[in-house]
N, C-alpha and C positions, 0 to 999 in steps of 0.2 A: 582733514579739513578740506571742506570742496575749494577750490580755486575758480574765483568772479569770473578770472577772462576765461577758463577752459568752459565755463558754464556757456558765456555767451557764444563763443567761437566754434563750439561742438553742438548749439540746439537754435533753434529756426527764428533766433529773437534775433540776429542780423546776421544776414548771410554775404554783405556784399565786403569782406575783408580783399582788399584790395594789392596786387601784387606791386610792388615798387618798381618803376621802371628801369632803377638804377642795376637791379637784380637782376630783370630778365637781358639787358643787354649784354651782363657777364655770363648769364649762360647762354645766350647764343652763341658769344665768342666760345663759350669754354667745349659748347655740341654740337656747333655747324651746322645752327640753322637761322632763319629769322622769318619772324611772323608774320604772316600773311590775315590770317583770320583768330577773330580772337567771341567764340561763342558765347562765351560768361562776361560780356562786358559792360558797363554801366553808361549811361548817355553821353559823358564825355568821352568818354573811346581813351583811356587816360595812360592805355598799352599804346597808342595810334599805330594799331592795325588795317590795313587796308580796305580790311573788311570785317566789322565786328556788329555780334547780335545782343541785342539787350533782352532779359528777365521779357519783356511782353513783347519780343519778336521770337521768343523762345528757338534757343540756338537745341536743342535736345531735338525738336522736329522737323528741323533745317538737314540738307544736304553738306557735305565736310568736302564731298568730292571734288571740288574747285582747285584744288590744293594735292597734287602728288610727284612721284619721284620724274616724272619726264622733265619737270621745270627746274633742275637742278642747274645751280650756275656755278663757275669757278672762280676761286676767290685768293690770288694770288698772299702767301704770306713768310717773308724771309724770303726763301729759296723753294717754298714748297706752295704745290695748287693743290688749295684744301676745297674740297666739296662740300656748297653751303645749300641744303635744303629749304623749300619754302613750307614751313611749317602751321598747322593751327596748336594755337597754344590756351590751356584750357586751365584756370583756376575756377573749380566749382565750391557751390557752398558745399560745408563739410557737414550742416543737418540738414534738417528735413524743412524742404518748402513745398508748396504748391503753387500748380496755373491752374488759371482759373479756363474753364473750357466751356462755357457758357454761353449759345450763341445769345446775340442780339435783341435778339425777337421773342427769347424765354424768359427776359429778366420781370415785363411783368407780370407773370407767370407765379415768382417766386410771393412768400411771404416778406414782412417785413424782417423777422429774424433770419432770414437765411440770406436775406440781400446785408444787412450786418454782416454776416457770419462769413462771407464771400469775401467779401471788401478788405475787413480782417487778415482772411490769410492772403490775397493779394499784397497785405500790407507786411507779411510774413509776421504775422500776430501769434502767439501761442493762441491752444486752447485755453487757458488758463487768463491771458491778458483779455481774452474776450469776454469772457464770465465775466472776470472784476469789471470790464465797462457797461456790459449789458446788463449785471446786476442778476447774473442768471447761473445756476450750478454747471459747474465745468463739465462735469458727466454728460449734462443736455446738449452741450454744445459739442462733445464730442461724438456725441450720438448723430446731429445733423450732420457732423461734416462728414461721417462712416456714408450719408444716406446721400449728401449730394456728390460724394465721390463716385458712390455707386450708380447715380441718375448720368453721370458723367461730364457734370458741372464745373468740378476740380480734379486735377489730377496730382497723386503725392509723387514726391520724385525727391531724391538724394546723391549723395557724391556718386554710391556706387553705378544709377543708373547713365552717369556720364560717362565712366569707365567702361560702361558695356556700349557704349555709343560710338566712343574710340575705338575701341575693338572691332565692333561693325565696321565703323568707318575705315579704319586701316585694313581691312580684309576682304571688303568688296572695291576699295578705290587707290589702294596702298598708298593715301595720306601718311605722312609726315606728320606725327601730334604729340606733344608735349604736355603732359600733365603735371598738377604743381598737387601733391597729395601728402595728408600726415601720414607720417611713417614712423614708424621707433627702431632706432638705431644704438647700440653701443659705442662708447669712444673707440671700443678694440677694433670694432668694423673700418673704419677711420683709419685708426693705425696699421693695421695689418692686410686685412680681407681688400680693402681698396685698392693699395698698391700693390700688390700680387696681381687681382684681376687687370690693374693698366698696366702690368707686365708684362702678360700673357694675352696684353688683346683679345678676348673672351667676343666675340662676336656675337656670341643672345644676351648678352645684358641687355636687362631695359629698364631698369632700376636703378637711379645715383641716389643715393641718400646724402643730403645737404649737412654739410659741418654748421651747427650753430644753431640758434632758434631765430625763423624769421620777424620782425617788425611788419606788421602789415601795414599797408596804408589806411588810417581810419582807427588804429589801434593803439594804443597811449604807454603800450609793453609789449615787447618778446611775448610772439606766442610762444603757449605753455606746454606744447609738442612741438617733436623732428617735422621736419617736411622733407620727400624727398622729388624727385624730378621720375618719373615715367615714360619713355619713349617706345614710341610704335614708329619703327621706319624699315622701309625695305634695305638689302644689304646692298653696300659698295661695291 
């Protein structure tokens, strides 16, 4: 039986599931860093990041580099100076959206179906929710959006292209970034695999897989995947 919220949470009918902030301040505590920039953010800023990008300041063709290891502060706790990173911390949508990359001066240009059709995926509308309101066969409508992608009007982009962005970004500026991504994980991983690795201090991890399913902000239930934490940082 498909499951409502994996539908919604996994495809482009809403992408803004929102991270709790009660969440991320435990893991700053629990990985030694705190947020400085937050690229996937919504107009309230609702991480209050020092610096965050919303969906139409598009954080994907923004610079990350503001943010790396020489800003590191020390951060007294007990007995011990734990080394607290200034991180960008990046929950992307997990489908498929588009930006719209249209300049100005092209829009009247456009037909009236493709100024819909535009609008739509800015509004991160399926092809399919578009049809039912234009009254028009979804095939046509997927056909326009193949053709304005190609004119270079939209552009498609997904979790993974954020991942390769971090990556960039940590390897030309060695950013500090935090990624909040589904993952699937075993309870054994948990029990076993995890405490061995904090044993042995494993210095390339960059993968914590999360005990539990998260509550997103905006979500009415436990999403219905793992999530785990991804870090790109330079070593101590």
């Amino acid at each position: 039986m498909t499951n409502p919220n994996m539908d919604v949470m996994l495809s482009s009918k809403k992408q803004d599931w929102g991270t709790p902030p009660e969440l991320l301040k435990q893991w700053e505590q629990d990985h030694s860093f705190y947020t400085v920039l937050d690229p996937c953010a919504s107009p309230d800023n609702p991480l209050k990041a020092d610096i965050f990008y919303t969906k139409w300041e598009d954080g994907l063709e923004r610079g990350w580099y503001i943010i790396n290891h020489e800003h590191r502060t020390m951060k007294t706790i007990g007995k011990e100076d734990i080394i607290i990173d200034p991180a960008v911390f990046v929950n992307p949508g997990y489908g498929v959206e588009y930006r719209l990359m249209i300049p100005d001066d092209q829009w009247g240009d456009l037909s009236s179906l493709d100024k819909f059709i535009l609008y739509g995926l800015d509004l991160n509308w399926t092809s399919k929710q578009i049809s039912n309101v234009r009254l028009i066969e979804q095939k046509q409508v997927s056909q326009r959006i193949k053709h304005l992608c190609g004119m270079g009007y939209a552009r498609k982009q997904g979790c993974g292209d954020w991942v390769r962005k971090a990556v960039i970004e940590h390897s030309r500026h060695g950013s500090t970034i935090v990624m909040l991504l589904p993952y699937k994980a075993p309870a054994w991983y948990h029990d076993y695999v995890k405490p061995y690795l904090d044993a042995v201090d494993d210095p390339m991890r960059h993968y914590f897989p999360l005990r539990g399913r998260i509550k997103f902000t905006g979500a009415t239930q436990g999403a219905p995947f793992d999530s785990c934490l991804f870090i790109l940082r330079e070593e101590w």
